[in-house]
SERORO-645227 format. One record per residue (C-alpha): residue number from 1; z, x, y. Coordinates in steps of 0.5 Angstrom, whole numbers, always signed. Each point is the difference from the previous one (the first is absolute). Last residue first. Example, Ala and Ser with C-alpha at 12.3 -4.5 7.8 and 13.67 -1.06 7.14 Angstrom:
REM residues 2
num: 2; up: +14; east: +27; north: -2
num: 1; up: +2; east: -2; north: -7
//
This chain:
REM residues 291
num: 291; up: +37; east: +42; north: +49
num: 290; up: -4; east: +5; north: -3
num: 289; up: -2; east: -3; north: -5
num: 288; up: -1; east: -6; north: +2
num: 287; up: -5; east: +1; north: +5
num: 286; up: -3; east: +5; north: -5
num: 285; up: -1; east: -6; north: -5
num: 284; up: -2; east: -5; north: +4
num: 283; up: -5; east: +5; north: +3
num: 282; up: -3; east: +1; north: -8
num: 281; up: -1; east: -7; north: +1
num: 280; up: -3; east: +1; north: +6
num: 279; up: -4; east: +5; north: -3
num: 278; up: -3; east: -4; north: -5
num: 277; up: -2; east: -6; north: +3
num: 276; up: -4; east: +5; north: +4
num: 275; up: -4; east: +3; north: -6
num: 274; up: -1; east: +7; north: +1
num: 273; up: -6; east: +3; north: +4
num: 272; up: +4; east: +6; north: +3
num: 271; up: -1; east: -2; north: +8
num: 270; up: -1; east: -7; north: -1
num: 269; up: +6; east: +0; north: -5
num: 268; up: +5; east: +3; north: +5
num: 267; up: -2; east: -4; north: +6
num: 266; up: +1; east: -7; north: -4
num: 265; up: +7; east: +3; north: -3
num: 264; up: +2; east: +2; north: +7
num: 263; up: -1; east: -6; north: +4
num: 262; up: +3; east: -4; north: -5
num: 261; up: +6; east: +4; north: +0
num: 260; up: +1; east: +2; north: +7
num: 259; up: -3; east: +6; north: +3
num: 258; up: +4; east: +7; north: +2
num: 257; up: +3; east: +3; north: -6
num: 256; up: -3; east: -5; north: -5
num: 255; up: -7; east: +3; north: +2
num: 254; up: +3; east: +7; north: -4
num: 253; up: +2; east: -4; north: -5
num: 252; up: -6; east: -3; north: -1
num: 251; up: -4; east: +7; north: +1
num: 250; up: +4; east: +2; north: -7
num: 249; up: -1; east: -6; north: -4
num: 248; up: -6; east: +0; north: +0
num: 247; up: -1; east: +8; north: +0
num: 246; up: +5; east: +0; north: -6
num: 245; up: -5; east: -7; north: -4
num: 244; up: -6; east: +4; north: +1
num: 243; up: +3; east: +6; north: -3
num: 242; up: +2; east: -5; north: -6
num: 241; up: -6; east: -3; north: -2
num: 240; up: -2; east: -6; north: +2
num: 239; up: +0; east: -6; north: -5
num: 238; up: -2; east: -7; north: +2
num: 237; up: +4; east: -6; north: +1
num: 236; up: -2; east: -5; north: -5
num: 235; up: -5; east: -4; north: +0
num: 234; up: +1; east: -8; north: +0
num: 233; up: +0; east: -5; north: -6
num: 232; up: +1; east: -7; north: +2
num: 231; up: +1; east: -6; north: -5
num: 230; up: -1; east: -7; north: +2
num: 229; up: +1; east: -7; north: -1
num: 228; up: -4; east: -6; north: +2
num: 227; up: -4; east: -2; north: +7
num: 226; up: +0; east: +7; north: +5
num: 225; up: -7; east: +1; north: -1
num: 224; up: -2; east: -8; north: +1
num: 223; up: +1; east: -1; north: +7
num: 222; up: -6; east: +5; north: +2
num: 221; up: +1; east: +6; north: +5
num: 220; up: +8; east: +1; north: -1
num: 219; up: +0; east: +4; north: -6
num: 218; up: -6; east: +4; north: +3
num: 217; up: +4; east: +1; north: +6
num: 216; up: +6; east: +2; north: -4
num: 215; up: -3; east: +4; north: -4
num: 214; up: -4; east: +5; north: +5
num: 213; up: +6; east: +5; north: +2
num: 212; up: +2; east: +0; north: -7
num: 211; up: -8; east: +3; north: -1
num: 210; up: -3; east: -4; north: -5
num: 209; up: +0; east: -2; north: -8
num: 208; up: -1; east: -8; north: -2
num: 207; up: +0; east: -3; north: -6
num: 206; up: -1; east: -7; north: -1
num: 205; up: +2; east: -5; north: -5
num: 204; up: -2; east: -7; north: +1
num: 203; up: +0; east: -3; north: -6
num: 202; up: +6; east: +3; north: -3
num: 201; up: +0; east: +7; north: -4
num: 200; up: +4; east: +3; north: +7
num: 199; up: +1; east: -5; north: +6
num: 198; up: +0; east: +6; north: +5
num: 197; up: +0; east: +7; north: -1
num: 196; up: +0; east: +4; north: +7
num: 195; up: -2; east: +7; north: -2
num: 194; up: +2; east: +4; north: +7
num: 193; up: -2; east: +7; north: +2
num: 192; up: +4; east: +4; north: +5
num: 191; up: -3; east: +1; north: +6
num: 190; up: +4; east: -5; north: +5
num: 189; up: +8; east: +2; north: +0
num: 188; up: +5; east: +1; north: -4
num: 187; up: +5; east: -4; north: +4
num: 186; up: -5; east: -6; north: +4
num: 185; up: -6; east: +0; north: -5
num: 184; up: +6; east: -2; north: -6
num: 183; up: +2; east: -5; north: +5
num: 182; up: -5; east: -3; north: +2
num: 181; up: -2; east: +0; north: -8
num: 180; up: +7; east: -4; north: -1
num: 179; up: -1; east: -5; north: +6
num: 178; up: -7; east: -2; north: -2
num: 177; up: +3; east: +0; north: -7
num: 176; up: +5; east: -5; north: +1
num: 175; up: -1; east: -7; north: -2
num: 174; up: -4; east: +2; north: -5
num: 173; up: +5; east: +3; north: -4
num: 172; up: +0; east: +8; north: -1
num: 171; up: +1; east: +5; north: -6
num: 170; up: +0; east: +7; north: +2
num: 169; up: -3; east: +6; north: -3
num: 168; up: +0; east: +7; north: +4
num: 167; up: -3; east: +6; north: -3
num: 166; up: +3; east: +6; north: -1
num: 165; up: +2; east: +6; north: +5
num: 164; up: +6; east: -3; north: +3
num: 163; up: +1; east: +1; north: +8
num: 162; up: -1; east: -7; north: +2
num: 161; up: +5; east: -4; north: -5
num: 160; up: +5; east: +0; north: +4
num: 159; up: -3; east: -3; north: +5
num: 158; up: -3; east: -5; north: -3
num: 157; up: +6; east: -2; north: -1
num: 156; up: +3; east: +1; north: +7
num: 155; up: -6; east: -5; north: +2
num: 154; up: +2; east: -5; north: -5
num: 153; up: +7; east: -1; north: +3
num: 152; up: -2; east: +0; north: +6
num: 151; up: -5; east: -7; north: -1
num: 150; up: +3; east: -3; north: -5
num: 149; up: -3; east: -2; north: -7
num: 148; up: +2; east: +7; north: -3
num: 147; up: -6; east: +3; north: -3
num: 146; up: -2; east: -3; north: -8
num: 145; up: -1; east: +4; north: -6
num: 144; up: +2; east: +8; north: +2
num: 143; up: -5; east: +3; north: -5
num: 142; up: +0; east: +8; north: +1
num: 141; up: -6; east: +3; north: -3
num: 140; up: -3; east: +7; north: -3
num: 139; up: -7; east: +0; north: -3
num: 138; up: -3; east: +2; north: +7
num: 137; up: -7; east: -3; north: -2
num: 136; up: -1; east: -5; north: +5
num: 135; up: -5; east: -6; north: -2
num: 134; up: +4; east: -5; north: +0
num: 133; up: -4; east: -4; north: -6
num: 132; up: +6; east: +3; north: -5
num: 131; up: +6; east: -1; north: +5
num: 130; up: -1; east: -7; north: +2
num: 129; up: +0; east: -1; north: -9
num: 128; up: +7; east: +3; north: +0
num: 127; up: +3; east: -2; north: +6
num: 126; up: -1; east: -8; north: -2
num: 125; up: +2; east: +1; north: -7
num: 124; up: -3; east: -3; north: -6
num: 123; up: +2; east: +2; north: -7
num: 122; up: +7; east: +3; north: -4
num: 121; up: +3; east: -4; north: -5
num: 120; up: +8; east: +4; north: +1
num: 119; up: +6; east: -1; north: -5
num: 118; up: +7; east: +0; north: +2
num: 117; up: +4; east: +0; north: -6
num: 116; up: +7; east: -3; north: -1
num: 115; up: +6; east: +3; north: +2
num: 114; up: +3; east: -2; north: +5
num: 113; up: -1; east: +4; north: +5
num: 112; up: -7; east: +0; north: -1
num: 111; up: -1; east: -8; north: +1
num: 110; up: +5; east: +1; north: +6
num: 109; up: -5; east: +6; north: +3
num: 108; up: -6; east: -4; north: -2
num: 107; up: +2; east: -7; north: +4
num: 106; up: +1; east: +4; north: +6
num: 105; up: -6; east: +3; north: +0
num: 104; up: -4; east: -7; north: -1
num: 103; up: -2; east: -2; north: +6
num: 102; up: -6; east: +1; north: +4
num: 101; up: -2; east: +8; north: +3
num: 100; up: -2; east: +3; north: -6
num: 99; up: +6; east: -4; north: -4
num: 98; up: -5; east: -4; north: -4
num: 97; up: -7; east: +3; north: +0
num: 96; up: -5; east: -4; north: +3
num: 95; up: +0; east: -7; north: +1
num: 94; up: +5; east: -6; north: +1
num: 93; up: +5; east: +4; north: -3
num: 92; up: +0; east: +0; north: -8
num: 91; up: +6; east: +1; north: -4
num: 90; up: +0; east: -1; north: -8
num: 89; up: +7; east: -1; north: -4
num: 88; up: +2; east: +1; north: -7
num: 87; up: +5; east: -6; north: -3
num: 86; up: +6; east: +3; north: -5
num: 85; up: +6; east: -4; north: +4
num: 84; up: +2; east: +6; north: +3
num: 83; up: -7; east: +1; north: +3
num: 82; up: +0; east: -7; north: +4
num: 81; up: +7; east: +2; north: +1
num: 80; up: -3; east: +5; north: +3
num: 79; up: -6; east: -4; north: +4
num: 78; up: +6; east: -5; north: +3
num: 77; up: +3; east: +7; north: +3
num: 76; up: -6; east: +2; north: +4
num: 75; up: -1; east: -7; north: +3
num: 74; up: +7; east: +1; north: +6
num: 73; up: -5; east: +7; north: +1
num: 72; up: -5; east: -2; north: -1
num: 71; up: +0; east: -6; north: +5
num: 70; up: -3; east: +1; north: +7
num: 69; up: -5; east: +5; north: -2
num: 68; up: -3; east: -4; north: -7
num: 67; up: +2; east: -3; north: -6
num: 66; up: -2; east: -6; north: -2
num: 65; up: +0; east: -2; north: -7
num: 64; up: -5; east: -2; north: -5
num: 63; up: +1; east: -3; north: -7
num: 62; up: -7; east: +1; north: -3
num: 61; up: -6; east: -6; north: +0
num: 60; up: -6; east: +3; north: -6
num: 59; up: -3; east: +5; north: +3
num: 58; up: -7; east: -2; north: +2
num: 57; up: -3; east: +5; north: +3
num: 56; up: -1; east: -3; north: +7
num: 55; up: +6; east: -4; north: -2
num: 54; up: +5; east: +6; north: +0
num: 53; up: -3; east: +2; north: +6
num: 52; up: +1; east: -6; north: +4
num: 51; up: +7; east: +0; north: -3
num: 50; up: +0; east: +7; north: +4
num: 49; up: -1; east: -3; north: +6
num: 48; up: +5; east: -6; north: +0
num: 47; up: +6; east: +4; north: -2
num: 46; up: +0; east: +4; north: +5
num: 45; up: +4; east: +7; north: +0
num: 44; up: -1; east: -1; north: -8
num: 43; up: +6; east: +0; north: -5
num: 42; up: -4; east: -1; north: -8
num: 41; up: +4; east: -2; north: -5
num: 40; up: -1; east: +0; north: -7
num: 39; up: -5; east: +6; north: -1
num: 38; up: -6; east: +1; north: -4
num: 37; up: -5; east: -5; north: +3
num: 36; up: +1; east: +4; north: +7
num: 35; up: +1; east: +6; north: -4
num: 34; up: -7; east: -1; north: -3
num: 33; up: -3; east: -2; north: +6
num: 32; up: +2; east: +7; north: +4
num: 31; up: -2; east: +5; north: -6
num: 30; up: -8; east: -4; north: +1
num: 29; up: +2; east: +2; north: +7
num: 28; up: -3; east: -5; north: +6
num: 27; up: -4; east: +3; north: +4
num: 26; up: -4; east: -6; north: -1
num: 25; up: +4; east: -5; north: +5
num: 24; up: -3; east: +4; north: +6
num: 23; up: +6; east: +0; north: +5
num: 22; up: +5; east: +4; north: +0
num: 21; up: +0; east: +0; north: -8
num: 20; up: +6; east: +0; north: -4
num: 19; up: +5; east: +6; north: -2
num: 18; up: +5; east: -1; north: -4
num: 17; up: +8; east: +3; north: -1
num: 16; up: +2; east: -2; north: -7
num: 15; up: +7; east: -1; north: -1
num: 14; up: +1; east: +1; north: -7
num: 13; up: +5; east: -5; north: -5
num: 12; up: -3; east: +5; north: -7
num: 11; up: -6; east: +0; north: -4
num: 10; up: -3; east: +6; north: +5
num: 9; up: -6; east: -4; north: +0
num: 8; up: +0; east: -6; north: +2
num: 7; up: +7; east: -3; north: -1
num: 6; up: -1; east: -8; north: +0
num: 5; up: -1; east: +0; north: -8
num: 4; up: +3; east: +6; north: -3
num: 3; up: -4; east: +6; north: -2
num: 2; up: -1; east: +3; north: -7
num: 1; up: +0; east: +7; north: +0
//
């Protein structure tokens, strides 16, 4: 079948959802240059980086748009009427994977909903490349993206991620980071490993795995550490099994009957060896039911 010009390869106005390099401009996909050159338009998160893109591999000047988290959605119907009118569009955030923690989901439902294909180019994702040199087997996982930026509201996060058996990946900004892994020591406690990924596939990656109770130290030891963007992946909560599960709980409600919560869950998980973190959830949960 013959394609028309400017369709890429369903031959029709398409939206193409495409992943660029997270840093390193070689991981590039020869199927992601051949849609940039292929397409009419291109509608990027900043327009400034992926016109440096386009010129590492010479593609000849695109119309660029802007289209990011501040104005996808008054942009998403200017992209439609670019698809009415017979053109096909590519969409790059400023690295990674569009709509996996950047715009673009917005765009795409309203793409979908209106009729016109939806075509992913798969590539580069920061979580993806953190778990494969992660070094933690467990072959489930739970991404979060990025943590709340307030304090309280990060830690009720974490929280309720605490008793999930899965591994825990979130993305964090420089900025932030010494207060995130704080705050992942603080409510899930400091034995679980941590995989600190930093600066993936740029010059100064590194990658870093330790106790949670030791990464806060270790980020704060040298100013560079917590320089460029993060991915951390945390262990979840181990399985117990469901005997031990009843005689935790069990001794916990006994010692709610005479001490306060937080006495109670720290005495009930020296004496049955269960996390404390988790008993005092497990606490919250008793004290609201029966109240």
């Amino acid at each position: 079948m013959q394609r028309a010009a400017g369709h890429g390869e369903t031959g029709k106005p398409t939206l193409y959802v495409v992943a660029t390099p997270i840093g390193n401009l070689k991981d590039v996909t020869l199927r992601a240059l051949e849609i940039f050159r292929q397409v009419d338009v291109i509608a990027a998160e900043d327009t400034r980086v992926t016109a440096k893109l386009l010129h590492h591999y010479g593609i000849a000047a695109k119309k660029v748009m802007s289209l990011h988290g501040h104005n996808e959605q008054r942009a998403a119907p200017q992209v439609l009427a670019l698809l009415e009118a017979g053109r096909s569009v590519a969409l790059a955030s400023d690295a990674g994977t569009p709509a996996f923690s950047d715009p673009g989901a917005r765009l795409v439902a309203a793409v979908r909903d209106g009729g016109y294909p939806v075509v992913p180019i798969p590539g580069p994702n920061a979580a993806a490349a953190a778990l494969s040199v992660s070094g933690l087997a467990d072959p489930h996982f739970v991404f979060y993206g990025f943590l709340p930026a307030k304090a309280g509201e990060r830690r009720k996060a974490i929280e309720t991620l605490a008793r999930l058996p899965y591994l825990l990946v979130f993305y964090e900004a420089p900025h932030r980071v010494l207060d995130a892994v704080g705050d992942l020591a603080a409510v899930l406690g400091d034995a679980r490993r941590i995989v600190i990924a930093r600066e993936l596939t740029k010059l100064f990656e590194t990658i870093h795995a330790c106790d949670l109770g030791e990464a806060h130290g270790w980020l704060d030891s040298d100013p560079d550490r917590v320089k460029g963007e993060f991915v951390l992946i945390v262990e979840g909560a181990p399985l117990q099994d469901e005997a031990a599960l009843t005689d935790a709980k069990r001794t916990l409600e006994i010692l709610l009957e005479e001490l306060p919560l937080k006495q109670a869950a720290a005495l009930a998980a020296r004496i049955t060896g269960a996390r404390k973190n988790e008993l005092y959830q497990l606490a919250l949960e008793l004290q609201k039911r029966d109240s």
